[in-house]
LUMMAR-612899 format. One record per residue (C-alpha): residue number from 1; x, y, z. Coordinates in steps of 0.1 Angstrom, whole numbers. Layout:
N
SITE  nr  east north    up
SITE NUM     X     Y     Z
...
END
This chain:
136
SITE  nr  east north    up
SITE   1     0     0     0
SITE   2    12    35    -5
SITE   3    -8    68     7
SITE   4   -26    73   -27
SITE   5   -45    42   -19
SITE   6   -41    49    18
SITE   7   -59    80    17
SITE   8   -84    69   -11
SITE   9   -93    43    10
SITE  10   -97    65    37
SITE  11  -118    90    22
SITE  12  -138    63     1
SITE  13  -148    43    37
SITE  14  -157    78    57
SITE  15  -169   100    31
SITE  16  -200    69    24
SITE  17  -233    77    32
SITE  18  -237    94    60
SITE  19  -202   113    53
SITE  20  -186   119    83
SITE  21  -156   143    72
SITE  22  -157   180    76
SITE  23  -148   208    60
SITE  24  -118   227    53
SITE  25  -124   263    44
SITE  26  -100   283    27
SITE  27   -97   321    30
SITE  28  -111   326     1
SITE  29  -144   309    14
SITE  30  -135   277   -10
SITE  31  -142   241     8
SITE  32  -123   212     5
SITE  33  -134   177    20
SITE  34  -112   177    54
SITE  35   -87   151    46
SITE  36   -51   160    45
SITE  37   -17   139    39
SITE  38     9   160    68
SITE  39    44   158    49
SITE  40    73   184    57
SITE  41    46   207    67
SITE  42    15   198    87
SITE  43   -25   216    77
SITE  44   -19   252    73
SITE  45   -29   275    98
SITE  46   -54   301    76
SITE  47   -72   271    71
SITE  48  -104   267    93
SITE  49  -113   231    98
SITE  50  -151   224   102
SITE  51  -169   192   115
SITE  52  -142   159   118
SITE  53  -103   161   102
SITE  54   -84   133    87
SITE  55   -47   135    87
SITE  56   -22   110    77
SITE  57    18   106    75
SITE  58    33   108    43
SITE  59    56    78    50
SITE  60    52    49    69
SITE  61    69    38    99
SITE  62    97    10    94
SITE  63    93   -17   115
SITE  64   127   -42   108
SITE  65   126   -77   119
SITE  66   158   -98   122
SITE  67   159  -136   110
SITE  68   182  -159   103
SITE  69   209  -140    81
SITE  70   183  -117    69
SITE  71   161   -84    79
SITE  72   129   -81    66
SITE  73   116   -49    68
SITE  74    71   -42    70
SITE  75    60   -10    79
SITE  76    28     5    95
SITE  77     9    32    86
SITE  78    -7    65   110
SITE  79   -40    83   107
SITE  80   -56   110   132
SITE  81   -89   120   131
SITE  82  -102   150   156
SITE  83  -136   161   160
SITE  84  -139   203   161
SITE  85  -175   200   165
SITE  86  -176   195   201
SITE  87  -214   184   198
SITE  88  -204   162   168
SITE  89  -205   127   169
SITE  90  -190   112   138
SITE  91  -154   103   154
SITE  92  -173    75   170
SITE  93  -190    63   140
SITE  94  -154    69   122
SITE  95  -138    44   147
SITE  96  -167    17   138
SITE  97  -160    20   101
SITE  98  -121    21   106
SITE  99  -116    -9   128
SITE 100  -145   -31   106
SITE 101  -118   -21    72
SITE 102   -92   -24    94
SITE 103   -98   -56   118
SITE 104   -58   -55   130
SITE 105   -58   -14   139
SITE 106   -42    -3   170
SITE 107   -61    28   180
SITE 108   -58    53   210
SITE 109   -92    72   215
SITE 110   -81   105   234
SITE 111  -120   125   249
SITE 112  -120   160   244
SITE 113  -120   185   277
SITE 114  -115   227   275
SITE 115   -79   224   266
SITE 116   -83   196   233
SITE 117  -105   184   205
SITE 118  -116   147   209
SITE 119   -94   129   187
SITE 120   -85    93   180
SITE 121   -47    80   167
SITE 122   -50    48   146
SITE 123   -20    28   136
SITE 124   -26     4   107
SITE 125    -3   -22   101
SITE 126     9   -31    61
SITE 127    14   -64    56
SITE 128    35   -62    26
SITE 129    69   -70    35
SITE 130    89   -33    20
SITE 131   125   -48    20
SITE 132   144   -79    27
SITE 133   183   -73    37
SITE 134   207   -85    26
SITE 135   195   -82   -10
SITE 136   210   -90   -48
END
């Protein structure tokens, strides 16, 4: 998997009916769905997020694993979602439909207070073994 079909897959299973992302709005009053791939920068500030963000690493995390004269390498994919509607209740329903696509997820549900959003971190393991060492 890469985050192309990460984040199609993403947007594909919370954007069914009802769709649970929010809104990003520009400051020129354009909106975007709220889904975002964080590389060397993270969401920009003028933006004003609406309703529940998605936000995902551009790169996976390595996870090596040593054998017998060899080290295969798999790696693990993160996604946040936070809910800025405080009276909102799609992060739950977003949970549901991420651990049913997902059945080997590793989440961390974090409730909102005064100080932070509710938000919830999942860590999706990829299967796909990314690099065997030593190689040809």
């Amino acid at each position: 998997m890469d985050i192309n079909q990460l984040r199609e897959t993403i947007y594909e299973l919370l954007s069914a009916a009802p769709n649970l992302i929010g809104s990003y709005i520009f400051p020129d009053n354009t909106q975007v769905p709220a889904i975002y791939v964080v590389g060397q920068k993270g969401v920009p500030t003028e933006w004003k997020v609406t309703g529940m963000e998605v936000t995902m690493r551009q790169y996976p995390e390595l996870l090596p694993e040593a054998g017998v004269g060899m080290v295969s390498v798999l790696q693990q994919w993160e996604v946040m979602i936070a809910q800025y509607n405080p009276d909102g209740k799609q992060i739950a329903e977003a949970m549901d439909r991420m651990v049913r696509r997902f059945p080997d997820v590793r989440l961390r549900f974090t409730p909102g207070d005064d100080v932070a959003y509710e938000r919830c971190r999942f860590v999706i393991p990829d299967m796909t073994i990314r690099r065997i060492f030593p190689g040809p």
